[in-house]
C-alpha positions as a LaTeX table, in Angstrom:
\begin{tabular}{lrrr}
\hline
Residue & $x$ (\AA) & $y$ (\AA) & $z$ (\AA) \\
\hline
Unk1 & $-123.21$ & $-103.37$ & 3.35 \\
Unk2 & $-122.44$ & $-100.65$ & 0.76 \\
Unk3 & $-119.47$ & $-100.92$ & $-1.15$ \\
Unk4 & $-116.75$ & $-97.54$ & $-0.79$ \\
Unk5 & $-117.49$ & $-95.47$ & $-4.40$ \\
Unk6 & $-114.44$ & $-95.73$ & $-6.17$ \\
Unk7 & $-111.75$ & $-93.22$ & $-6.90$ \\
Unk8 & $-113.05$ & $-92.46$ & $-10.51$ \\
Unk9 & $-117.03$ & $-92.45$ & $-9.23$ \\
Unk10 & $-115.65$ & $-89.94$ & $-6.26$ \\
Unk11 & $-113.59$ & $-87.58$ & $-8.55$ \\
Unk12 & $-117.21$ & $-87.77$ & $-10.86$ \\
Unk13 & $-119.50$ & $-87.12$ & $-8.29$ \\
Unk14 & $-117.47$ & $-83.88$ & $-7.11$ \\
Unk15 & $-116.80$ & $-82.46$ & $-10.04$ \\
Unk16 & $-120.63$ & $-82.84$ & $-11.11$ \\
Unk17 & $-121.27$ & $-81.28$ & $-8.07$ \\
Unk18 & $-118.69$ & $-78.43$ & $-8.27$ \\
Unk19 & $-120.18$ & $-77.46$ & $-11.93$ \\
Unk20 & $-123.96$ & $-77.73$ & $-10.89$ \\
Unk21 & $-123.34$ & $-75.38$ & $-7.87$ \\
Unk22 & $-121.23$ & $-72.67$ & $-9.95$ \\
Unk23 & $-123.81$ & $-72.67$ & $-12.42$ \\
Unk24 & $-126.99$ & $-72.23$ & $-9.88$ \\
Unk25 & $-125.01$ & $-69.53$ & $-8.28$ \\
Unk26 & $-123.81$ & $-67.81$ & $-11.15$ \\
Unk27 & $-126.81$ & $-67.90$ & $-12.89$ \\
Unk28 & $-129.34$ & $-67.12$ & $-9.84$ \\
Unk29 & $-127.17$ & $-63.85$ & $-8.44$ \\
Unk30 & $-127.61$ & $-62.94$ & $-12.50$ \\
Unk31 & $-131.61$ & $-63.87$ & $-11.79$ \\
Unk32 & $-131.89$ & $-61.77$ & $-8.97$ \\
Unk33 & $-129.32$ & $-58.83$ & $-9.68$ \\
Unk34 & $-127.11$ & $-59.87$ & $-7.03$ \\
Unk35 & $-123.94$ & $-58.80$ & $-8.94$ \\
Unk36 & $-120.74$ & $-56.77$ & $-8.23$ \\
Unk37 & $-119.61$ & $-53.40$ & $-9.83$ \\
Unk38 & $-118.07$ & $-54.03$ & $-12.25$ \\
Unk39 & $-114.00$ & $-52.71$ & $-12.44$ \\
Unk40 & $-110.64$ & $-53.14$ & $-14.61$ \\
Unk41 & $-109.39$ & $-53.76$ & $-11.03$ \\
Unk42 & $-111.67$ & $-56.64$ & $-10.77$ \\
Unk43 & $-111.37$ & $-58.31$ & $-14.21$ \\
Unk44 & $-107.61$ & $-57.76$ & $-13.51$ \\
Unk45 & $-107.52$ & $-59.98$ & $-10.01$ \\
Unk46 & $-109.81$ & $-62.38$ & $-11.54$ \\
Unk47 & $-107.52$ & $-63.00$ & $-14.67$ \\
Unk48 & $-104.43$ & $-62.89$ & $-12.19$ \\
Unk49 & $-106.26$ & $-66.20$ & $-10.01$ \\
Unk50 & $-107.24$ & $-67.92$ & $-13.35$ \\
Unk51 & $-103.76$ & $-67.42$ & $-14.89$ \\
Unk52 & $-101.96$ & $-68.68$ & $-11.23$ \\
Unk53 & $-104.48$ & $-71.73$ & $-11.40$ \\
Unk54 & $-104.33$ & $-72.18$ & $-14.86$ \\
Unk55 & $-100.56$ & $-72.58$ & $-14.50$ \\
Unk56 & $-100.43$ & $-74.91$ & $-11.18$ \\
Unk57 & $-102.73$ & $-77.25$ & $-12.80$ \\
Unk58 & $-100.64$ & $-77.71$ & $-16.15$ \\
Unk59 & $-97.56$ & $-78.21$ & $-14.26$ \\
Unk60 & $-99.43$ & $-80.41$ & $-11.96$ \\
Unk61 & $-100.07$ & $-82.51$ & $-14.85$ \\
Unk62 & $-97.09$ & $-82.38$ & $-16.78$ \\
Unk63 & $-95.54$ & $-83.62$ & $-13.49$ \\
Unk64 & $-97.58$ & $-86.63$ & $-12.72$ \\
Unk65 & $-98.77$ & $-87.38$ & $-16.22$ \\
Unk66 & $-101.53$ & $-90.02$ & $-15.66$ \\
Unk67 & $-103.74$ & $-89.63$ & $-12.64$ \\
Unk68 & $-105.49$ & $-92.85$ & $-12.58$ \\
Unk69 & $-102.56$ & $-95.57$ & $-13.64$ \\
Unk70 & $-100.06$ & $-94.68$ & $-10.11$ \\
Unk71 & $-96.97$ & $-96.74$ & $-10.38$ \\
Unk72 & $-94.70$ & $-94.68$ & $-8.75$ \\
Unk73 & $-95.09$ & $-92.12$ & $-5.54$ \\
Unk74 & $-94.22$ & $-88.08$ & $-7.56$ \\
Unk75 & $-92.78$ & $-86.15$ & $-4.74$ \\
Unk76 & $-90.44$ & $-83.70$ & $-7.08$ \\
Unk77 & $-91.63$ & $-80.36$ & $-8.47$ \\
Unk78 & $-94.76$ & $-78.74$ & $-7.43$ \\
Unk79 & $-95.75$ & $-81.91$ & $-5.83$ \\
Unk80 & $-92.82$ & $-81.08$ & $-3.43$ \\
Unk81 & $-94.81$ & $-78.16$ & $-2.14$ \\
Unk82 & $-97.97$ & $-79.48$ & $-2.05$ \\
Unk83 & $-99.67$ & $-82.90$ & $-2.17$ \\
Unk84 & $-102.67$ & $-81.87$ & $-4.44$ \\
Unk85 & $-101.26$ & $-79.02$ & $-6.71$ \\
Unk86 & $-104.37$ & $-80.45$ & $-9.08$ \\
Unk87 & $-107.07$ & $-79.19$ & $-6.31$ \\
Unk88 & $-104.88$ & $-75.96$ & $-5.49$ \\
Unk89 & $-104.62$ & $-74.50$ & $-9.44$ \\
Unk90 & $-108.72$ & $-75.49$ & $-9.60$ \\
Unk91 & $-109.37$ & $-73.14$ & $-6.77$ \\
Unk92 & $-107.61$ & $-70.43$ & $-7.99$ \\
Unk93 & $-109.47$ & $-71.30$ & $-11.39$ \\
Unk94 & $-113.26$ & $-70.84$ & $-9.31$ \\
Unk95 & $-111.69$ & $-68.36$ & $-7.77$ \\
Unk96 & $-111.00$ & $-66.31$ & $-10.38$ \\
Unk97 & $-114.14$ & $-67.21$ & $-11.89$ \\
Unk98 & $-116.44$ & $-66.41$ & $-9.07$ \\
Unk99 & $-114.68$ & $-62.86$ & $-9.16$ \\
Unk100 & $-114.99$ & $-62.00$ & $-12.97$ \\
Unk101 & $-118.51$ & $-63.07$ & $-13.02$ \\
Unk102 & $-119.07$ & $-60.63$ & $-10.80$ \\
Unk103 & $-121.95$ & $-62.97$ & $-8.57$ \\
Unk104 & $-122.41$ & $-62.26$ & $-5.16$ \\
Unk105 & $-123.74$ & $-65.69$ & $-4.84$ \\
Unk106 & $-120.80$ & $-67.68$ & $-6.67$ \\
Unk107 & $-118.61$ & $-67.51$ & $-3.19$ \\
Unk108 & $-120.75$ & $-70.02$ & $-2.03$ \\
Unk109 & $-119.21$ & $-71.81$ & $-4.73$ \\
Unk110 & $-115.85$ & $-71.33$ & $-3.81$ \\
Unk111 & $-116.34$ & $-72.62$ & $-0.48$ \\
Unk112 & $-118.31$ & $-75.49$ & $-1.32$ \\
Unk113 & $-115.38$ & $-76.19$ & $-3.95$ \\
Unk114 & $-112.91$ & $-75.99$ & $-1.06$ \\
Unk115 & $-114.97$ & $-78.58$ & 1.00 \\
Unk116 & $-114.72$ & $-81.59$ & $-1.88$ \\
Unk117 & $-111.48$ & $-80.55$ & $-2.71$ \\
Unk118 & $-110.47$ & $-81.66$ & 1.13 \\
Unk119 & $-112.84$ & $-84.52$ & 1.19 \\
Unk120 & $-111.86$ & $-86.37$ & $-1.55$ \\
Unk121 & $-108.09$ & $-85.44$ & $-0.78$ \\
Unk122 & $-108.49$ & $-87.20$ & 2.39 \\
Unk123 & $-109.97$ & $-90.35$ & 0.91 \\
Unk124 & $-107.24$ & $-90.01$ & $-2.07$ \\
Unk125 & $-104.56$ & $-90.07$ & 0.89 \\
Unk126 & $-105.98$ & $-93.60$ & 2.30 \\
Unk127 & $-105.94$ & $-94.94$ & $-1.26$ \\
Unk128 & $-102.27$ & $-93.92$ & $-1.28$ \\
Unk129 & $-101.62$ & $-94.86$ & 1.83 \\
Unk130 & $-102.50$ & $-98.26$ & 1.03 \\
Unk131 & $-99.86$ & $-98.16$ & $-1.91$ \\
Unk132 & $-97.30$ & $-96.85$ & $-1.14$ \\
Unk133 & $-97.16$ & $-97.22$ & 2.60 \\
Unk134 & $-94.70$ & $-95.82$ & 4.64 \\
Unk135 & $-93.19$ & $-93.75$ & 1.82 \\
Unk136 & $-95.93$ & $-92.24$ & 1.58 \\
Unk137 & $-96.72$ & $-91.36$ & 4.82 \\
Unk138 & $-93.03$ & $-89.79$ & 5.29 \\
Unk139 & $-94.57$ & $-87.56$ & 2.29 \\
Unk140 & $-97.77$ & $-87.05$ & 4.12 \\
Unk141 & $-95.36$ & $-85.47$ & 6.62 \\
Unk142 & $-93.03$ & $-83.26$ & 5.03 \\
Unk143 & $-95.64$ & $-81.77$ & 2.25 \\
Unk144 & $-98.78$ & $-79.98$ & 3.34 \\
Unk145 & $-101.90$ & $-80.77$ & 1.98 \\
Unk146 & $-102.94$ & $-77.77$ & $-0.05$ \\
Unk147 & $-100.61$ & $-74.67$ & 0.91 \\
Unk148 & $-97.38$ & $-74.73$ & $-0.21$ \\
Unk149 & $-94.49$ & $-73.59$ & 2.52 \\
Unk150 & $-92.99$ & $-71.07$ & 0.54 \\
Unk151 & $-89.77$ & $-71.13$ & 2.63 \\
Unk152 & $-87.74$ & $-74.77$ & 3.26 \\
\hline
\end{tabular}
């Protein structure tokens, strides 16, 4: 019987996978010339995604301050709107940089991004689960996973 990987070893293994597929896409629609035209218009919704992400993931962390050492459930501030503002601002962040590098390819990233993001959400929620318990399932509840409600 295999032991479950463990939070830290799960976060690791996607985020090794996340980087290793950007680059391979990136760098093989480069390869192959499988590029966009290149446009201010483009560069300019690409820098709007990575500024939106950049943002959501700095208030993410301001908000709940240490990841890995939970002692207490945060349900205030972004984490009102969403339960993983962390995985939201790093999708606008491939997002934006699947557009300005202008590879047809790298949209294969984004979606394979989107995929871990959920999975390993979904195991993070059992984890939490087990913590918090019915506190946190009354969060569970009231907060979507990934897209905020913009009106409450």
């Amino acid at each position: 019987m295999s032991k479950a990987p463990s939070p830290r070893s799960r976060l690791l293994i996607m985020w090794m996978i996340i980087v290793i597929t950007g680059l391979f896409t990136i760098s093989y629609s480069m390869d192959y010339g499988l590029l966009l035209p290149s446009s201010i218009y483009i560069n300019l919704i690409a820098i709007i995604f990575l500024i939106i992400g950049i943002f959501i993931r700095i208030v993410a962390l301001i908000e709940i301050r240490n990841a890995f050492k939970i002692d207490k459930l945060v349900t205030s501030g972004i984490y009102s709107k969403t339960r993983n503002p962390t995985y939201l601002g790093f999708t606008f962040i491939i997002i934006g940089i699947s557009i300005v590098s202008l590879a047809i390819l790298s949209f294969i990233w984004v979606i394979i991004s989107i995929v871990l993001f959920y999975y390993v959400a979904k195991k993070e929620e059992k984890d939490l689960e087990k913590i918090f318990g019915e506190n946190y399932l009354e969060y569970k509840n009231s907060v979507p996973l990934f897209i905020p409600k913009l009106k409450k």
